[in-house]
C-alpha positions in Angstrom: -119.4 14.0 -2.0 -121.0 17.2 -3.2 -118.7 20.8 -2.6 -120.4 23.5 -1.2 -121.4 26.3 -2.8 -119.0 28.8 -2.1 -115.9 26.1 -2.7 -118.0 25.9 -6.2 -118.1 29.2 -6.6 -114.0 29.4 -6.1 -113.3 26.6 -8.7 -115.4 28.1 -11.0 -113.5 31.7 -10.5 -110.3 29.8 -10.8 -111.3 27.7 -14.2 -112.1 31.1 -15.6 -109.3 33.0 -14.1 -107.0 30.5 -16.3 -108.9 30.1 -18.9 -108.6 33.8 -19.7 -105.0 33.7 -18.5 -104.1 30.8 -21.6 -106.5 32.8 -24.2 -104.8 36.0 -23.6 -101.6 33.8 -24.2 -102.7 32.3 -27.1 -103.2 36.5 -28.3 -100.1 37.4 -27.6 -97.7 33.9 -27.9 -94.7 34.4 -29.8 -96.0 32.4 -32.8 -97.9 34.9 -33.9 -94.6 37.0 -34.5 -95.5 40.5 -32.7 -99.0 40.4 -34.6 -102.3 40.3 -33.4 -103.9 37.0 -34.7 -106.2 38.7 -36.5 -103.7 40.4 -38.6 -102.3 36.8 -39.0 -105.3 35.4 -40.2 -105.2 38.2 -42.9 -101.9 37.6 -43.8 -102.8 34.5 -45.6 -105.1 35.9 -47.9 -103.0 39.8 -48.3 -99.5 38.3 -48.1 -99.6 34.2 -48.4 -95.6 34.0 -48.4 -95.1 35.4 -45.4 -97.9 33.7 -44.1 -96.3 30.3 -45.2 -92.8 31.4 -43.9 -94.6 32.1 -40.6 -95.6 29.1 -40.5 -92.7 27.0 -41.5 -90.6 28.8 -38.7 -92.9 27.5 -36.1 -93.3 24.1 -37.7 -94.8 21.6 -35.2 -94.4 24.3 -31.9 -97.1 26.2 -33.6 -99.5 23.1 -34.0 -101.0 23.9 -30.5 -101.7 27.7 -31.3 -103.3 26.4 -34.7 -105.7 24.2 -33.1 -106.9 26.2 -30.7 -107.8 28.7 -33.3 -110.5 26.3 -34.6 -112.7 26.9 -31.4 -116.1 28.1 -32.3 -115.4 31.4 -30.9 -113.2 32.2 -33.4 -113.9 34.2 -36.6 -113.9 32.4 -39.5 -110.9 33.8 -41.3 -109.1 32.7 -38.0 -110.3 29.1 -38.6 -109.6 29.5 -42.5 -106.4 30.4 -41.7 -105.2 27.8 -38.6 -106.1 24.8 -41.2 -104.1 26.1 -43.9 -101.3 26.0 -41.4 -102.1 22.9 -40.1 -101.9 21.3 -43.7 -99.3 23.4 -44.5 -97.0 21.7 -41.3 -98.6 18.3 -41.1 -99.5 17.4 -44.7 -98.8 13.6 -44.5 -95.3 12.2 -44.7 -94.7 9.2 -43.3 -92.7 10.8 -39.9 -94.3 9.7 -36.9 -93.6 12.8 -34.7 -95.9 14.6 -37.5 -98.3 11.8 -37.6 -99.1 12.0 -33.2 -99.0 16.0 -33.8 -102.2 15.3 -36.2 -103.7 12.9 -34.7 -102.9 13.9 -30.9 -103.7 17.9 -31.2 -104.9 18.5 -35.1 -107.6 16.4 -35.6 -109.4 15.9 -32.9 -109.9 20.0 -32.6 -110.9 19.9 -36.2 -113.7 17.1 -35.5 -116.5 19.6 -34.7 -115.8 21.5 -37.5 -117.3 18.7 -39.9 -120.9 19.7 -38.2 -120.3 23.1 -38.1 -123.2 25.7 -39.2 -121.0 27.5 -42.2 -120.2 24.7 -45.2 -117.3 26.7 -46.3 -115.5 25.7 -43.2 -116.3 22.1 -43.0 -115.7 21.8 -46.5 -112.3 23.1 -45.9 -111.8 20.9 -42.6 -112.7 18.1 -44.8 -109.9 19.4 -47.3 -107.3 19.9 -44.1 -108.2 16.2 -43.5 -107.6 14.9 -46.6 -104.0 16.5 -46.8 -103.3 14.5 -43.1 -104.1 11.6 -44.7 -104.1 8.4 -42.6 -103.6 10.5 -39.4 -107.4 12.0 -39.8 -108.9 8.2 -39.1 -110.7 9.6 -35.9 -113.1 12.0 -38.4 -114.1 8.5 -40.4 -117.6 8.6 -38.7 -118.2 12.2 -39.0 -117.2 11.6 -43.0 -119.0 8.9 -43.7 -122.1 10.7 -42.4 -121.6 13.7 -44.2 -121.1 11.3 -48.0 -124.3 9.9 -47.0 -126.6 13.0 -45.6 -128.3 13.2 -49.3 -130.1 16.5 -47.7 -126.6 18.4 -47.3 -127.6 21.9 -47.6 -124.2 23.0 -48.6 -123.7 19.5 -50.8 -123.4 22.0 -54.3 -122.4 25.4 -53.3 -119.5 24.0 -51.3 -119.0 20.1 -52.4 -119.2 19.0 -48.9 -120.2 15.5 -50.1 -117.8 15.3 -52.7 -115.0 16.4 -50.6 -115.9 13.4 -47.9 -115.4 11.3 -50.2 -112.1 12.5 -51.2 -111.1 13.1 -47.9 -112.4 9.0 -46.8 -109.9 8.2 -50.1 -107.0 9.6 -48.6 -107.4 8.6 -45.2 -107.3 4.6 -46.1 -108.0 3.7 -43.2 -111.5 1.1 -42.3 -111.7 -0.6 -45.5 -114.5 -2.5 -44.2 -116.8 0.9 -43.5 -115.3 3.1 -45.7 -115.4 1.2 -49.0 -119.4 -0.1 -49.2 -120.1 4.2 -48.4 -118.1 4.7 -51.5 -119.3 2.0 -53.6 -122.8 3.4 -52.5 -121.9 6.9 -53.9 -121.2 5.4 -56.7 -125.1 5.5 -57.5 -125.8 8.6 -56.3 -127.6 10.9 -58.6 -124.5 13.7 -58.8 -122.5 12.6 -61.8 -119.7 14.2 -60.1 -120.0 12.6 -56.6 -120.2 9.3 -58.6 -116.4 9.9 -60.4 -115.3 11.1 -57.3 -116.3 8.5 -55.1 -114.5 5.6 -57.7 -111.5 7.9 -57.6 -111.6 7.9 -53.7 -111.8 4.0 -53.7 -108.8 4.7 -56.2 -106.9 6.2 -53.7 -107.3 3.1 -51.1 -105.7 0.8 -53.5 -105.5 -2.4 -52.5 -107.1 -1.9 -49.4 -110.2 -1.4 -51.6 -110.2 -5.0 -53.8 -113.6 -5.7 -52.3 -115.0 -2.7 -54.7 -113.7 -4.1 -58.1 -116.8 -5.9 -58.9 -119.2 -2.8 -58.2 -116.9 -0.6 -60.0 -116.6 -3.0 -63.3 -120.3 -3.0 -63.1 -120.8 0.4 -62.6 -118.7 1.5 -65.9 -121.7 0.1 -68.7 -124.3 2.7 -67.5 -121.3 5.9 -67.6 -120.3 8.7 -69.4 -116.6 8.9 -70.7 -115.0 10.9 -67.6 -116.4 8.4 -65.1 -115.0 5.1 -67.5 -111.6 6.8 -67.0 -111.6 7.1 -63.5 -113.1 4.0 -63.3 -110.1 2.4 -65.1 -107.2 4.6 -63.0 -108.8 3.3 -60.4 -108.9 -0.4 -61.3 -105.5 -0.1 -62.2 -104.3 1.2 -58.9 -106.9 -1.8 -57.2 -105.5 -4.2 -58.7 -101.6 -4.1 -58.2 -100.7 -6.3 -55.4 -99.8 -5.0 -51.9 -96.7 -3.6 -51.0 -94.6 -5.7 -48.6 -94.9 -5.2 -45.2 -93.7 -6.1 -41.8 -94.0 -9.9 -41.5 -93.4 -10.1 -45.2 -90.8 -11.9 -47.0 -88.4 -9.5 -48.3 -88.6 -9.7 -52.1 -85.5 -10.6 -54.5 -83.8 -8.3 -56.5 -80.7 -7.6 -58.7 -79.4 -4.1 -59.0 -76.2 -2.6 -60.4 -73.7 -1.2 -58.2 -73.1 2.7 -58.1 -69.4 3.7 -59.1 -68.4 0.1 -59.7 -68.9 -2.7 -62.2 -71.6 -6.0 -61.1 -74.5 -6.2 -60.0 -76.2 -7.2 -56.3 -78.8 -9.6 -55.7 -80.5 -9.3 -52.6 -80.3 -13.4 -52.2 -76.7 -12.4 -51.2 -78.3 -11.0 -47.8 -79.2 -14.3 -47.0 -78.5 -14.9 -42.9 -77.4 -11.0 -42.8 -80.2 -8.6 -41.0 -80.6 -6.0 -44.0 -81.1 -2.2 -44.2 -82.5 -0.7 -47.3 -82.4 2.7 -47.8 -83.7 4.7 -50.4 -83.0 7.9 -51.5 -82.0 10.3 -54.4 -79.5 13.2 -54.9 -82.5 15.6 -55.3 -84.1 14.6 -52.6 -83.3 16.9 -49.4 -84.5 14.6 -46.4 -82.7 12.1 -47.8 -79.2 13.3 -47.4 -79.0 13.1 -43.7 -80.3 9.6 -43.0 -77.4 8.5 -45.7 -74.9 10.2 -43.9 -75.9 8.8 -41.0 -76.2 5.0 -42.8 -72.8 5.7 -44.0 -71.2 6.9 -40.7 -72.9 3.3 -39.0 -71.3 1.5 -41.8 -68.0 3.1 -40.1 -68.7 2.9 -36.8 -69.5 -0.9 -36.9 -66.7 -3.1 -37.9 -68.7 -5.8 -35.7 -71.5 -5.6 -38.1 -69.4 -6.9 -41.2 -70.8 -10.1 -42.5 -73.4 -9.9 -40.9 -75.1 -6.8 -41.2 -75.8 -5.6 -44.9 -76.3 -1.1 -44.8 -77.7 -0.5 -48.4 -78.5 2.7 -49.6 -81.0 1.8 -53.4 -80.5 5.2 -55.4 -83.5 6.5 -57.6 -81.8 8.7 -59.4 -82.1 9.1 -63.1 -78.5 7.4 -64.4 -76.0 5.3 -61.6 -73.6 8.6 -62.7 -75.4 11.0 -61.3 -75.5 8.8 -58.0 -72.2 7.8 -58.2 -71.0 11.9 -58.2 -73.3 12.8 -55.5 -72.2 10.1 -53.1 -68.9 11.1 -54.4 -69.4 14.9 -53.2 -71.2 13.7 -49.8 -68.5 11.4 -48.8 -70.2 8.5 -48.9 -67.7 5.4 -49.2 -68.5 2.9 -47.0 -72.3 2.2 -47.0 -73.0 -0.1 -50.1 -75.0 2.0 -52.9 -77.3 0.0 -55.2 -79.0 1.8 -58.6 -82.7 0.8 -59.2 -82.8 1.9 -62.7 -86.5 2.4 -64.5 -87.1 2.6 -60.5 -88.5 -0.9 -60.6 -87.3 -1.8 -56.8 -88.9 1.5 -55.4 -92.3 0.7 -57.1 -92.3 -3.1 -55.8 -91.8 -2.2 -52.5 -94.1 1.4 -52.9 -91.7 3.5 -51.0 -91.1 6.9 -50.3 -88.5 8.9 -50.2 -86.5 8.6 -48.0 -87.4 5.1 -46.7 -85.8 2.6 -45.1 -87.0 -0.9 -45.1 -85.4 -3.3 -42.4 -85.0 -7.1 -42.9 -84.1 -9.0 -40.2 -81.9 -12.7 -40.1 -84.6 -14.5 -41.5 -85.1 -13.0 -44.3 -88.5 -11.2 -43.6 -89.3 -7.7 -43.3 -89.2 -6.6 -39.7 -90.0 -2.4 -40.0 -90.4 0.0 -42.9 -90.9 3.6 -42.4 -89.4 6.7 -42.5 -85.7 6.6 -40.9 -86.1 9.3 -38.6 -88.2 7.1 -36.9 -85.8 4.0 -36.4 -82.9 3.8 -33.8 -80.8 1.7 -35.9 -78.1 0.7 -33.8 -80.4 -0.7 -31.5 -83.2 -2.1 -33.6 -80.2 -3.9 -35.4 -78.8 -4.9 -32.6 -81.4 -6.3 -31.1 -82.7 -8.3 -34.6 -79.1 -9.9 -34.5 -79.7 -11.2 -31.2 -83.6 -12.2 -31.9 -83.3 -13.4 -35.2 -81.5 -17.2 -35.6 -79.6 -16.6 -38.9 -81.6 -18.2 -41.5 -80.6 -22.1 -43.2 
Protein backbone atom coordinates (compact mmCIF):
# COMPACT_ATOMS: atom_id res chain seq x y z
CA UNK A 1 0.00 0.00 0.00
CA UNK A 2 1.58 3.39 -0.83
CA UNK A 3 0.07 6.82 1.34
CA UNK A 4 -0.68 9.58 -0.58
CA UNK A 5 1.02 12.42 -0.66
CA UNK A 6 -0.63 14.80 1.43
CA UNK A 7 -1.10 11.84 4.38
CA UNK A 8 2.97 11.80 3.70
CA UNK A 9 3.23 15.15 4.01
CA UNK A 10 1.17 15.03 7.62
CA UNK A 11 3.44 12.13 9.06
CA UNK A 12 6.33 13.86 8.11
CA UNK A 13 5.01 17.29 9.92
CA UNK A 14 4.14 15.11 12.84
CA UNK A 15 7.73 13.13 13.03
CA UNK A 16 9.28 16.61 13.05
CA UNK A 17 6.74 18.30 15.26
CA UNK A 18 7.99 15.57 17.97
CA UNK A 19 11.16 15.33 17.21
CA UNK A 20 11.70 19.04 17.98
CA UNK A 21 9.22 18.66 20.84
CA UNK A 22 11.85 15.69 22.66
CA UNK A 23 15.10 17.92 21.62
CA UNK A 24 13.73 20.94 23.17
CA UNK A 25 13.27 18.55 26.15
CA UNK A 26 16.41 17.14 26.12
CA UNK A 27 17.48 21.33 26.45
CA UNK A 28 15.70 21.98 29.12
CA UNK A 29 15.17 18.35 31.22
CA UNK A 30 15.78 18.62 34.71
CA UNK A 31 19.15 16.79 34.46
CA UNK A 32 20.85 19.43 33.28
CA UNK A 33 20.06 21.21 36.69
CA UNK A 34 18.55 24.76 35.48
CA UNK A 35 21.64 25.00 32.89
CA UNK A 36 21.80 25.11 29.48
CA UNK A 37 23.67 21.92 28.19
CA UNK A 38 26.18 23.82 26.86
CA UNK A 39 27.11 25.31 30.12
CA UNK A 40 27.08 21.62 31.23
CA UNK A 41 29.33 20.54 28.83
CA UNK A 42 31.80 23.30 30.14
CA UNK A 43 31.39 22.43 33.49
CA UNK A 44 33.45 19.45 33.16
CA UNK A 45 36.42 21.05 31.94
CA UNK A 46 35.86 24.72 34.33
CA UNK A 47 34.46 22.94 37.43
CA UNK A 48 34.93 18.96 37.09
CA UNK A 49 33.44 18.35 40.85
CA UNK A 50 30.43 19.78 40.23
CA UNK A 51 30.32 18.30 37.05
CA UNK A 52 30.85 14.75 38.73
CA UNK A 53 28.33 15.60 41.52
CA UNK A 54 25.83 16.36 38.68
CA UNK A 55 26.25 13.49 37.50
CA UNK A 56 26.19 11.12 40.37
CA UNK A 57 22.74 12.77 41.38
CA UNK A 58 21.25 11.61 38.24
CA UNK A 59 22.96 8.31 38.19
CA UNK A 60 21.33 5.90 35.78
CA UNK A 61 18.02 8.54 35.09
CA UNK A 62 20.51 10.67 33.35
CA UNK A 63 21.93 7.79 31.06
CA UNK A 64 19.21 8.69 28.42
CA UNK A 65 20.10 12.48 28.32
CA UNK A 66 23.87 11.39 28.04
CA UNK A 67 23.32 9.33 25.04
CA UNK A 68 21.50 11.43 23.21
CA UNK A 69 24.11 14.02 23.45
CA UNK A 70 26.43 11.78 21.26
CA UNK A 71 24.30 12.60 18.16
CA UNK A 72 26.36 14.00 15.44
CA UNK A 73 24.69 17.29 15.76
CA UNK A 74 26.14 17.92 18.77
CA UNK A 75 29.27 19.96 19.43
CA UNK A 76 32.00 18.20 20.45
CA UNK A 77 32.51 19.39 23.95
CA UNK A 78 28.86 18.11 24.38
CA UNK A 79 29.97 14.58 23.16
CA UNK A 80 33.30 14.99 25.34
CA UNK A 81 31.39 15.63 28.07
CA UNK A 82 28.16 12.96 27.78
CA UNK A 83 30.99 10.04 27.75
CA UNK A 84 32.65 11.16 30.71
CA UNK A 85 29.29 10.82 32.32
CA UNK A 86 28.59 7.80 30.87
CA UNK A 87 31.83 6.20 32.37
CA UNK A 88 31.50 8.07 35.20
CA UNK A 89 27.72 6.21 35.99
CA UNK A 90 28.32 2.98 34.19
CA UNK A 91 31.98 2.13 34.62
CA UNK A 92 31.65 -1.69 34.97
CA UNK A 93 30.65 -3.34 38.18
CA UNK A 94 29.19 -6.45 37.99
CA UNK A 95 25.25 -4.97 38.64
CA UNK A 96 23.08 -5.96 35.96
CA UNK A 97 20.66 -2.96 36.04
CA UNK A 98 24.06 -0.95 35.11
CA UNK A 99 25.19 -3.54 32.66
CA UNK A 100 21.38 -3.31 30.36
CA UNK A 101 21.77 0.59 30.87
CA UNK A 102 25.22 0.23 28.86
CA UNK A 103 24.44 -2.08 26.69
CA UNK A 104 20.65 -1.13 26.05
CA UNK A 105 21.08 2.85 25.78
CA UNK A 106 25.13 3.63 26.14
CA UNK A 107 26.65 1.69 23.70
CA UNK A 108 24.79 1.35 20.98
CA UNK A 109 24.59 5.48 20.69
CA UNK A 110 28.30 5.48 21.14
CA UNK A 111 28.81 2.92 18.01
CA UNK A 112 29.03 5.58 15.30
CA UNK A 113 31.24 7.48 17.15
CA UNK A 114 34.19 4.83 16.47
CA UNK A 115 33.84 6.07 12.57
CA UNK A 116 33.49 9.44 13.38
CA UNK A 117 35.42 12.20 11.23
CA UNK A 118 37.34 13.89 14.50
CA UNK A 119 39.91 11.07 16.23
CA UNK A 120 39.83 12.82 19.42
CA UNK A 121 36.34 11.64 19.86
CA UNK A 122 36.55 8.14 18.82
CA UNK A 123 39.60 7.83 20.63
CA UNK A 124 37.70 8.80 23.61
CA UNK A 125 34.55 6.62 22.78
CA UNK A 126 36.96 3.92 22.55
CA UNK A 127 38.27 4.94 26.16
CA UNK A 128 34.25 5.24 27.35
CA UNK A 129 34.16 1.61 26.03
CA UNK A 130 36.87 0.31 27.67
CA UNK A 131 35.67 1.57 31.19
CA UNK A 132 32.05 -0.47 30.35
CA UNK A 133 33.96 -3.28 30.00
CA UNK A 134 32.07 -6.49 28.91
CA UNK A 135 28.83 -4.49 28.38
CA UNK A 136 30.64 -2.61 25.10
CA UNK A 137 30.63 -6.30 23.23
CA UNK A 138 28.33 -4.80 20.41
CA UNK A 139 31.44 -2.18 19.38
CA UNK A 140 33.79 -5.64 18.88
CA UNK A 141 33.55 -5.23 15.07
CA UNK A 142 33.91 -1.66 14.87
CA UNK A 143 37.26 -2.25 17.19
CA UNK A 144 38.69 -4.84 15.62
CA UNK A 145 38.54 -2.76 12.42
CA UNK A 146 39.89 0.22 13.79
CA UNK A 147 43.29 -2.21 15.49
CA UNK A 148 43.69 -3.40 12.01
CA UNK A 149 43.14 -0.12 9.62
CA UNK A 150 47.19 0.21 9.43
CA UNK A 151 46.25 3.64 7.42
CA UNK A 152 44.46 5.32 10.63
CA UNK A 153 45.06 8.85 10.04
CA UNK A 154 44.67 9.71 13.62
CA UNK A 155 46.65 6.20 14.72
CA UNK A 156 49.69 8.70 16.43
CA UNK A 157 48.26 11.92 17.21
CA UNK A 158 45.38 10.29 19.13
CA UNK A 159 46.36 6.36 19.74
CA UNK A 160 43.19 5.33 18.16
CA UNK A 161 44.84 1.87 17.42
CA UNK A 162 46.31 1.54 20.56
CA UNK A 163 43.30 2.39 22.48
CA UNK A 164 41.30 -0.58 20.38
CA UNK A 165 43.29 -2.64 21.58
CA UNK A 166 42.89 -1.76 25.03
CA UNK A 167 39.48 -1.24 24.86
CA UNK A 168 39.08 -5.25 22.91
CA UNK A 169 41.17 -6.16 26.40
CA UNK A 170 38.70 -4.99 28.67
CA UNK A 171 35.68 -5.98 26.93
CA UNK A 172 36.65 -9.99 27.04
CA UNK A 173 34.28 -10.87 25.31
CA UNK A 174 34.89 -13.20 21.49
CA UNK A 175 37.97 -14.87 22.36
CA UNK A 176 37.83 -16.50 19.15
CA UNK A 177 37.90 -13.01 17.06
CA UNK A 178 39.36 -10.83 19.36
CA UNK A 179 42.50 -12.70 20.46
CA UNK A 180 44.25 -13.69 16.70
CA UNK A 181 43.57 -9.40 16.03
CA UNK A 182 45.68 -9.02 19.12
CA UNK A 183 48.17 -11.64 18.54
CA UNK A 184 48.43 -9.95 15.07
CA UNK A 185 49.29 -6.54 16.67
CA UNK A 186 51.67 -8.02 18.18
CA UNK A 187 53.89 -7.69 14.91
CA UNK A 188 52.86 -4.53 14.09
CA UNK A 189 55.59 -2.08 13.35
CA UNK A 190 54.56 0.47 16.55
CA UNK A 191 56.60 -0.75 19.44
CA UNK A 192 53.94 0.60 21.53
CA UNK A 193 50.89 -0.93 19.79
CA UNK A 194 52.95 -4.20 20.11
CA UNK A 195 53.14 -3.92 24.39
CA UNK A 196 49.84 -2.81 24.31
CA UNK A 197 48.26 -5.32 22.40
CA UNK A 198 50.08 -8.39 24.78
CA UNK A 199 48.81 -6.36 27.72
CA UNK A 200 45.24 -6.35 26.11
CA UNK A 201 45.43 -10.17 25.68
CA UNK A 202 46.55 -9.71 29.48
CA UNK A 203 43.48 -8.36 30.33
CA UNK A 204 41.40 -11.45 28.82
CA UNK A 205 43.11 -13.82 31.06
CA UNK A 206 42.16 -17.10 30.56
CA UNK A 207 39.92 -16.53 28.04
CA UNK A 208 43.09 -15.73 25.98
CA UNK A 209 45.21 -19.31 26.55
CA UNK A 210 45.14 -19.73 22.81
CA UNK A 211 47.76 -16.61 22.64
CA UNK A 212 50.52 -18.05 25.04
CA UNK A 213 52.40 -19.68 22.33
CA UNK A 214 52.59 -16.33 20.11
CA UNK A 215 53.28 -14.39 23.05
CA UNK A 216 56.40 -16.79 24.35
CA UNK A 217 57.56 -16.49 20.85
CA UNK A 218 57.20 -13.00 20.45
CA UNK A 219 59.33 -12.05 23.74
CA UNK A 220 63.13 -13.22 21.92
CA UNK A 221 62.90 -10.45 19.21
CA UNK A 222 61.80 -7.50 22.25
CA UNK A 223 62.93 -4.76 24.06
CA UNK A 224 62.77 -4.88 28.00
CA UNK A 225 59.22 -2.99 28.46
CA UNK A 226 57.55 -5.40 26.05
CA UNK A 227 59.33 -8.73 28.02
CA UNK A 228 57.62 -7.33 31.06
CA UNK A 229 54.36 -7.10 29.73
CA UNK A 230 54.79 -10.01 28.10
CA UNK A 231 55.43 -11.83 31.43
CA UNK A 232 52.28 -9.94 33.47
CA UNK A 233 50.55 -11.09 30.96
CA UNK A 234 51.48 -14.80 30.93
CA UNK A 235 51.10 -14.70 34.48
CA UNK A 236 47.55 -13.57 34.40
CA UNK A 237 46.99 -16.34 31.14
CA UNK A 238 47.96 -18.86 32.86
CA UNK A 239 46.06 -19.03 36.28
CA UNK A 240 43.26 -21.33 35.89
CA UNK A 241 39.53 -20.09 35.52
CA UNK A 242 37.52 -18.96 38.10
CA UNK A 243 34.64 -21.23 39.00
CA UNK A 244 31.56 -20.70 37.46
CA UNK A 245 28.00 -21.71 37.28
CA UNK A 246 27.99 -25.51 36.63
CA UNK A 247 31.19 -25.79 38.50
CA UNK A 248 31.96 -27.79 41.47
CA UNK A 249 32.16 -25.51 44.39
CA UNK A 250 35.76 -25.67 45.63
CA UNK A 251 36.83 -26.80 49.28
CA UNK A 252 37.97 -24.66 51.77
CA UNK A 253 38.87 -24.16 55.51
CA UNK A 254 38.57 -20.74 57.08
CA UNK A 255 38.58 -19.51 60.66
CA UNK A 256 35.55 -18.37 62.28
CA UNK A 257 35.11 -14.49 63.07
CA UNK A 258 34.60 -13.80 66.87
CA UNK A 259 34.92 -17.50 67.78
CA UNK A 260 37.55 -20.19 68.06
CA UNK A 261 37.62 -23.25 64.96
CA UNK A 262 37.70 -23.29 61.81
CA UNK A 263 34.98 -24.16 58.78
CA UNK A 264 35.44 -26.34 56.02
CA UNK A 265 33.18 -25.88 53.25
CA UNK A 266 32.86 -30.01 53.04
CA UNK A 267 30.58 -29.31 56.03
CA UNK A 268 27.99 -27.81 53.46
CA UNK A 269 27.67 -31.03 52.04
CA UNK A 270 23.65 -31.70 51.09
CA UNK A 271 23.01 -27.96 52.36
CA UNK A 272 22.32 -25.32 49.33
CA UNK A 273 25.18 -22.67 50.22
CA UNK A 274 25.36 -18.83 50.11
CA UNK A 275 28.68 -17.18 50.06
CA UNK A 276 29.06 -13.79 50.59
CA UNK A 277 31.85 -11.73 50.52
CA UNK A 278 32.45 -8.58 51.78
CA UNK A 279 34.69 -6.29 53.99
CA UNK A 280 34.13 -3.57 56.67
CA UNK A 281 35.54 -0.90 54.19
CA UNK A 282 33.67 -1.79 51.59
CA UNK A 283 30.31 0.36 51.36
CA UNK A 284 28.08 -1.87 48.92
CA UNK A 285 28.79 -4.40 50.95
CA UNK A 286 27.06 -3.49 54.11
CA UNK A 287 23.59 -3.77 52.88
CA UNK A 288 23.56 -7.13 51.17
CA UNK A 289 25.01 -8.50 54.84
CA UNK A 290 22.36 -6.99 56.58
CA UNK A 291 20.06 -8.35 54.46
CA UNK A 292 21.97 -12.01 54.54
CA UNK A 293 21.85 -11.58 58.22
CA UNK A 294 18.11 -10.58 58.57
CA UNK A 295 17.31 -14.03 56.12
CA UNK A 296 19.39 -15.97 58.54
CA UNK A 297 16.52 -14.62 61.06
CA UNK A 298 13.71 -14.73 59.11
CA UNK A 299 14.23 -18.46 58.15
CA UNK A 300 14.21 -20.93 60.95
CA UNK A 301 13.03 -23.50 58.15
CA UNK A 302 16.21 -23.05 56.47
CA UNK A 303 18.45 -24.50 59.43
CA UNK A 304 20.20 -27.51 58.44
CA UNK A 305 19.77 -27.13 55.41
CA UNK A 306 20.50 -23.88 54.17
CA UNK A 307 24.16 -22.68 54.97
CA UNK A 308 24.10 -18.09 54.82
CA UNK A 309 27.91 -17.41 54.91
CA UNK A 310 29.23 -14.13 54.87
CA UNK A 311 33.75 -14.76 53.94
CA UNK A 312 35.27 -11.45 55.31
CA UNK A 313 38.42 -9.95 53.48
CA UNK A 314 39.32 -7.86 55.94
CA UNK A 315 42.87 -7.38 57.06
CA UNK A 316 42.82 -9.37 60.79
CA UNK A 317 39.40 -11.65 61.83
CA UNK A 318 39.34 -8.60 64.74
CA UNK A 319 38.61 -6.03 62.65
CA UNK A 320 35.72 -8.26 61.20
CA UNK A 321 34.71 -9.44 64.23
CA UNK A 322 34.12 -5.49 65.67
CA UNK A 323 32.43 -4.43 62.54
CA UNK A 324 29.90 -7.27 62.55
CA UNK A 325 29.78 -6.45 66.06
CA UNK A 326 28.74 -2.69 65.52
CA UNK A 327 26.29 -3.72 62.44
CA UNK A 328 24.49 -6.26 64.46
CA UNK A 329 25.28 -9.01 62.65
CA UNK A 330 24.72 -12.28 64.93
CA UNK A 331 23.09 -14.70 63.14
CA UNK A 332 24.50 -15.09 59.54
CA UNK A 333 27.75 -17.33 59.89
CA UNK A 334 31.02 -15.04 59.27
CA UNK A 335 34.03 -16.88 57.87
CA UNK A 336 37.78 -14.93 57.68
CA UNK A 337 39.73 -15.68 54.41
CA UNK A 338 43.02 -14.53 55.74
CA UNK A 339 46.07 -13.70 53.07
CA UNK A 340 42.59 -13.51 50.96
CA UNK A 341 43.26 -16.88 49.49
CA UNK A 342 39.40 -17.87 49.07
CA UNK A 343 38.58 -14.49 47.36
CA UNK A 344 41.41 -14.99 44.80
CA UNK A 345 40.38 -18.76 44.01
CA UNK A 346 37.06 -17.91 43.27
CA UNK A 347 38.18 -14.18 41.55
CA UNK A 348 35.45 -12.32 43.23
CA UNK A 349 34.38 -8.95 43.79
CA UNK A 350 33.32 -7.13 46.31
CA UNK A 351 30.54 -7.63 47.32
CA UNK A 352 29.77 -11.06 45.67
CA UNK A 353 27.80 -13.69 46.44
CA UNK A 354 28.33 -17.12 45.08
CA UNK A 355 25.34 -19.61 45.34
CA UNK A 356 25.78 -23.45 45.64
CA UNK A 357 22.99 -25.43 45.32
CA UNK A 358 22.27 -29.23 47.06
CA UNK A 359 24.62 -30.90 44.98
CA UNK A 360 27.37 -29.29 45.69
CA UNK A 361 27.88 -27.22 42.42
CA UNK A 362 27.80 -23.71 41.80
CA UNK A 363 24.42 -22.65 40.60
CA UNK A 364 24.82 -18.35 40.25
CA UNK A 365 27.58 -15.96 41.18
CA UNK A 366 27.17 -12.32 40.80
CA UNK A 367 26.55 -9.36 42.41
CA UNK A 368 23.71 -9.71 45.20
CA UNK A 369 21.65 -6.98 44.16
CA UNK A 370 20.94 -9.02 41.50
CA UNK A 371 19.69 -12.32 43.24
CA UNK A 372 16.25 -12.77 44.94
CA UNK A 373 17.47 -15.01 47.54
CA UNK A 374 14.51 -16.27 49.17
CA UNK A 375 13.28 -17.47 46.08
CA UNK A 376 16.32 -18.65 44.17
CA UNK A 377 16.93 -20.63 47.50
CA UNK A 378 13.90 -21.78 47.69
CA UNK A 379 13.51 -23.03 44.64
CA UNK A 380 17.30 -24.83 44.63
CA UNK A 381 15.92 -26.79 47.79
CA UNK A 382 13.15 -27.98 45.85
CA UNK A 383 15.29 -28.66 42.49
CA UNK A 384 18.24 -29.92 43.89
CA UNK A 385 18.03 -33.87 45.42
CA UNK A 386 20.43 -33.38 48.45
CA UNK A 387 23.64 -34.73 47.49
CA UNK A 388 24.93 -38.77 48.77
Amino acid sequence: MIASPQFACRWIAVTLSLGWIAFAAAETAPVFEGKTIQQWAELEGKDFDAFRDGVERWGLDGVPHWAALLAEERTSAERTAALRAIEMTLRYNGVQKFQRSAEEIAVPAMLPLLRDKAGFIRSRAMNTLRALGPSGKAAIPGLLAILRDKNDPDAARFATRKMAALALGEIQEQADVVVPALCEAMRDPDPQLRGLAVSALGSMAWRAKAAIPTIEAAVAGEDAEFRRRADQALEKIRRPAPPMKGDPLPEFELSKVGVAGTRRSTEFAGSVVVLEFWSATCGPCQVPMTKLDGLARKREDWRGKVALVGISVDPTAEVAAKHAAARGWKTVELLFDEGTRVHALFRASLPETILGDRTGKIAWRGHPTDLKFEEEIDRLLQATPKSE
